[in-house]
C-alpha atoms as one frame of an Amber mdcrd trajectory, in Angstrom:
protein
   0.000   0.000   0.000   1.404   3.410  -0.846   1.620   6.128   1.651  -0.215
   9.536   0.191   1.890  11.168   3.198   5.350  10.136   2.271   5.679  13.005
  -1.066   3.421  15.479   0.273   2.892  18.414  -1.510   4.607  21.437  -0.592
   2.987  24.240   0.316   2.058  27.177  -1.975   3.143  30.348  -1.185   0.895
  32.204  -2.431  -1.930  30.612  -0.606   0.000  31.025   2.312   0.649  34.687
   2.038  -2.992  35.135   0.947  -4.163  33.126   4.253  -1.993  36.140   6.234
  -2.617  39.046   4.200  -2.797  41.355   7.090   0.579  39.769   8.286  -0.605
  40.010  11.909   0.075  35.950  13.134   2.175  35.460  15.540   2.248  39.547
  17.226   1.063  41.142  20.298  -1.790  43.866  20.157  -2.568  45.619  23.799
  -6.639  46.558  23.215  -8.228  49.294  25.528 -11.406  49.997  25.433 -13.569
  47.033  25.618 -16.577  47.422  27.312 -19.341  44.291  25.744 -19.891  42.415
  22.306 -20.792  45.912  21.280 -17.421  47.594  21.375 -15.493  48.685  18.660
 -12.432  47.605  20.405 -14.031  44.075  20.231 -14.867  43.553  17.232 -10.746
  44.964  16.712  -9.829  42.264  18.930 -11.765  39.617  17.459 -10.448  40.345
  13.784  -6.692  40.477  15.211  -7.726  37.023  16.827  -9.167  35.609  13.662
  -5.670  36.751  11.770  -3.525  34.338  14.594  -2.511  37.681  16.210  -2.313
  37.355  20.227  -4.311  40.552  22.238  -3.881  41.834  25.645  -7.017  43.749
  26.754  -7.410  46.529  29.319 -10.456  47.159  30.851 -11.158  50.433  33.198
 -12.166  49.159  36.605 -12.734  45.794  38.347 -16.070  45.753  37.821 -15.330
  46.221  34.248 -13.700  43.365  34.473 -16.450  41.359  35.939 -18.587  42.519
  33.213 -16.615  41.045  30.938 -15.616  38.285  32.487 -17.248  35.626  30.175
 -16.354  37.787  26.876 -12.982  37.454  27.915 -12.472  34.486  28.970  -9.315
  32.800  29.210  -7.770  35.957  27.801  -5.383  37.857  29.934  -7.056  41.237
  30.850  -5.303  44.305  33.080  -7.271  46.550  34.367  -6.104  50.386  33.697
  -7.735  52.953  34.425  -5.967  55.817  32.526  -7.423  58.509  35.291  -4.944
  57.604  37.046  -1.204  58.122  35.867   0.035  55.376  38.543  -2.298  52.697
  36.650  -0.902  53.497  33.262   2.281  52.990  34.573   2.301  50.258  36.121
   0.234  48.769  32.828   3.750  49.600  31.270   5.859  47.885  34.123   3.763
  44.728  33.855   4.120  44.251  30.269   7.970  45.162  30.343   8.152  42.424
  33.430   6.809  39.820  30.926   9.217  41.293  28.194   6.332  41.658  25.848
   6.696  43.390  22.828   3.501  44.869  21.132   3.305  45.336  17.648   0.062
  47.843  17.719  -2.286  49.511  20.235  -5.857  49.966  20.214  -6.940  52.997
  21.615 -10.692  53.107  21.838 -11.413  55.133  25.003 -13.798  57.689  25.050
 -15.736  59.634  27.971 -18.000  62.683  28.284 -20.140  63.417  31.067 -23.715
  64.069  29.971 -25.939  63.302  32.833 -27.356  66.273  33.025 -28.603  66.309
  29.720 -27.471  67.881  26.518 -26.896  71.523  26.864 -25.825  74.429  24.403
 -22.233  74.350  24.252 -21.355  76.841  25.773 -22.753  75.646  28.736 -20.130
  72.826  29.290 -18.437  73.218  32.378 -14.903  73.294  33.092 -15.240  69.762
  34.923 -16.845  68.296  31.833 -14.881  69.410  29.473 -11.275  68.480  30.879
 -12.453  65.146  31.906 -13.178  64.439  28.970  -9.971  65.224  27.384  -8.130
  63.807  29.924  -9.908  60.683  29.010 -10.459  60.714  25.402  -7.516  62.526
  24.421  -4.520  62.836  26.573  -4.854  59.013  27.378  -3.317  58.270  24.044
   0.098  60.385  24.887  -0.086  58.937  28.300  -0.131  55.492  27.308   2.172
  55.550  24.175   4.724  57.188  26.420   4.399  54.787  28.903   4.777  52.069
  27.173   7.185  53.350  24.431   9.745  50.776  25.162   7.854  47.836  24.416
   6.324  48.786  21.242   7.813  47.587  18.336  10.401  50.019  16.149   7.195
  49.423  13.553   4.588  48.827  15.768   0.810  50.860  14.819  -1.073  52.909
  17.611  -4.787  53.254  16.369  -7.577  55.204  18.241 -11.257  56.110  17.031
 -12.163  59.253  16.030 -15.278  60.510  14.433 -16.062  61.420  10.791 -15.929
  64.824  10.995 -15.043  67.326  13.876 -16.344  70.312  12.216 -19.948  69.382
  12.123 -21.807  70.867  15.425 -24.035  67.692  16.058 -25.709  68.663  18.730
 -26.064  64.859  19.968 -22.497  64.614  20.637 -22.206  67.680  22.876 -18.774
  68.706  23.368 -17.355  65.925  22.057 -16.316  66.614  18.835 -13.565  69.816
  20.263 -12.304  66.606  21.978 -12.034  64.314  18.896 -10.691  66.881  16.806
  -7.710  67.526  19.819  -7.251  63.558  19.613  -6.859  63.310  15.994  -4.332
  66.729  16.126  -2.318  64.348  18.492  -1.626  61.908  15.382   1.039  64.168
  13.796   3.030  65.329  16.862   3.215  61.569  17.705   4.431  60.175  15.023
   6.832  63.414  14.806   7.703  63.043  18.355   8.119  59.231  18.393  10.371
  59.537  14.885  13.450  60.259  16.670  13.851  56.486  17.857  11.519  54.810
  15.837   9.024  53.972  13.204   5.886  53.899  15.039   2.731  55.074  13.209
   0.279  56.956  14.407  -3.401  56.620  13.157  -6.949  57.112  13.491 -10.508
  55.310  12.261 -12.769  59.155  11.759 -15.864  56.362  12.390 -19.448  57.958
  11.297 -21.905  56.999  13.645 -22.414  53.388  15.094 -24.449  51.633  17.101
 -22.730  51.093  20.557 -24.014  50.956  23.674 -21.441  53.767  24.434 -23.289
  56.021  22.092 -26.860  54.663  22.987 -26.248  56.569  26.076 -25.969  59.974
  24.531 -29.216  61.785  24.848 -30.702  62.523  20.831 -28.205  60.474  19.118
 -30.215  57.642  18.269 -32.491  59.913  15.765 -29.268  61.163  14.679 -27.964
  57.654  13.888 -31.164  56.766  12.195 -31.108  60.517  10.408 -27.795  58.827
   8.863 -28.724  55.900   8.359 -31.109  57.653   5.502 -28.100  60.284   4.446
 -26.044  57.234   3.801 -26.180  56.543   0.117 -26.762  52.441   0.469 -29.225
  53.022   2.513 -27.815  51.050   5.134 -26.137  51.717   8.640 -22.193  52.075
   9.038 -21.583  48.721  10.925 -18.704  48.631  13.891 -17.287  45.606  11.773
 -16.417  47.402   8.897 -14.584  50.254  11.116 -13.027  47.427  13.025 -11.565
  46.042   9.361  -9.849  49.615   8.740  -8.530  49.717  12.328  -7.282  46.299
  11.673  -5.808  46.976   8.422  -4.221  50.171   9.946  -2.293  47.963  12.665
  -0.904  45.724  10.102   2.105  46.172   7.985   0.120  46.407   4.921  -0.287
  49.784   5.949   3.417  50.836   6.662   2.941  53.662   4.184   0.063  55.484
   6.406   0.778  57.576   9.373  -0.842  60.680  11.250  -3.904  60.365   9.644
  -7.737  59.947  10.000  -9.468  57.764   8.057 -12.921  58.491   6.923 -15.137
  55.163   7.568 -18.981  56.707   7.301 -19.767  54.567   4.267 -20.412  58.222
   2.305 -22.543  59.772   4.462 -20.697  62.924   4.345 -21.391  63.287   0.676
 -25.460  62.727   0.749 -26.401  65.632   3.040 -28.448  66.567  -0.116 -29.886
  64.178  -0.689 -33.697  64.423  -3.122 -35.555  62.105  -0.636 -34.013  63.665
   2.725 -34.549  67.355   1.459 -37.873  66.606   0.431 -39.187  65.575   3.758
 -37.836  67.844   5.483 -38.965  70.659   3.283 -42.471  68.963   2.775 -42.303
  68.341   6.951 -41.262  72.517   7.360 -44.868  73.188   5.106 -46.831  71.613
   7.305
């Protein structure tokens, strides 16, 4: 009897490179921000998973991590809270300890205080508005300095930004000054972080998505189903197909992109005018 084993055939490499496009087997990926199945930072995770790359999550608090518990199961999760300086540094220390090395960082932390409601802008208090950059912003300079010596010399830092700061949505409150600080970061980053190495600097500008982050902003789920008709498919943005950009923006494949914000809103931003959304609204403004 012959043995079909003993000439196998050798492996194509083609196929093989194809099976890794994103060249992201075998790396380490630190992911902040996950907060439930809804997360952006999830669904991240979970195509950096499917690719054979390994992620370390962060969560905020302990009874984040309790939350998530089951989601994360047998996954090694730190909690950081990135309030708190002595958290993100010892976040750094840890990973250092266990000489990882991290090829890309997720940053998808975001925080604005709106339970008092949504008020004119410039209403926002002093309070509101620097804990929310704090959070949302500085948090990304924070943590990439903290843990500069572990990244990679072409490791990718990705954070979430929106699809356009310049549009005064008034269901994202103050919000969008923040975003627009956070994306400014991108270029004095990857300026900054040039003089040792060749770590990129990037940003997904998502349009809106259904999160259970944003589900708690008072008004924005008319303003989510407003776009959902500006978009021209016809169809909401989904938090995969932001994930697959933030993904893509990790990899190498994308060693050519740095200190910039993608657009992911699936071309909402170029419908505004739409004939069927002007026409109820004009047809609405006669009655």
């Amino acid at each position: 009897m012959s043995d079909t084993n003993a000439n196998p055939t050798p492996p194509d490499p083609a196929k093989q490179e194809a099976a890794d496009f994103l060249q992201v087997a075998g790396k380490t990926f630190l992911v902040m921000g996950v907060a439930n199945r809804k997360s952006v930072a999830w669904a991240i995770a979970q195509q950096i998973e499917q690719g054979g790359g390994e992620v370390i999550y962060t969560v905020r608090s302990d009874a984040r991590q309790e939350t998530t518990a089951k989601l994360l199961k047998n996954r090694r999760v730190i909690v950081c809270d990135v309030e708190q300086q002595t958290q993100i540094d010892q976040l750094a220390e840890t990973l250092a300890q266990d000489q990882v090395k991290l090829s890309g960082l997720v940053h998808a932390i975001a925080f604005a205080d709106y339970s008092e409601g949504m008020r004119p802008f410039h209403e926002t208090t002093r309070k509101q508005f620097l804990q929310a950059i704090d959070i949302s912003a500085f948090s990304l300079i924070a943590v990439c300095n903290a843990v500069r010596e572990i990244l990679t010399k072409d490791a990718s830092v990705v954070t979430i930004g929106i699809s356009t700061t310049r549009m005064a949505s008034e269901s994202y409150g103050f919000m969008a000054p923040i975003k627009a600080a956070l994306e400014s970061s991108l270029a004095f980053l990857t300026k900054s972080f040039s003089r040792f190495s060749e770590v990129r600097f990037n940003a997904v500008a998502a349009g809106l998505l259904k999160t259970s982050a944003s589900a708690g902003i008072p008004g924005y789920v008319d303003s989510y189903l407003y776009a959902e008709k500006v978009i021209p498919r016809g169809r909401a943005l989904a938090t995969e197909e932001v994930a697959s950009t933030a993904t893509f923006l990790l990899s190498p494949r994308s060693s050519g992109i740095t200190s910039q914000a993608i657009v992911v809103d699936a071309g909402m931003s170029t419908n505004y005018f739409d004939a069927a959304v002007v026409g109820a609204v004009t047809d609405a403004s006669v009655d």
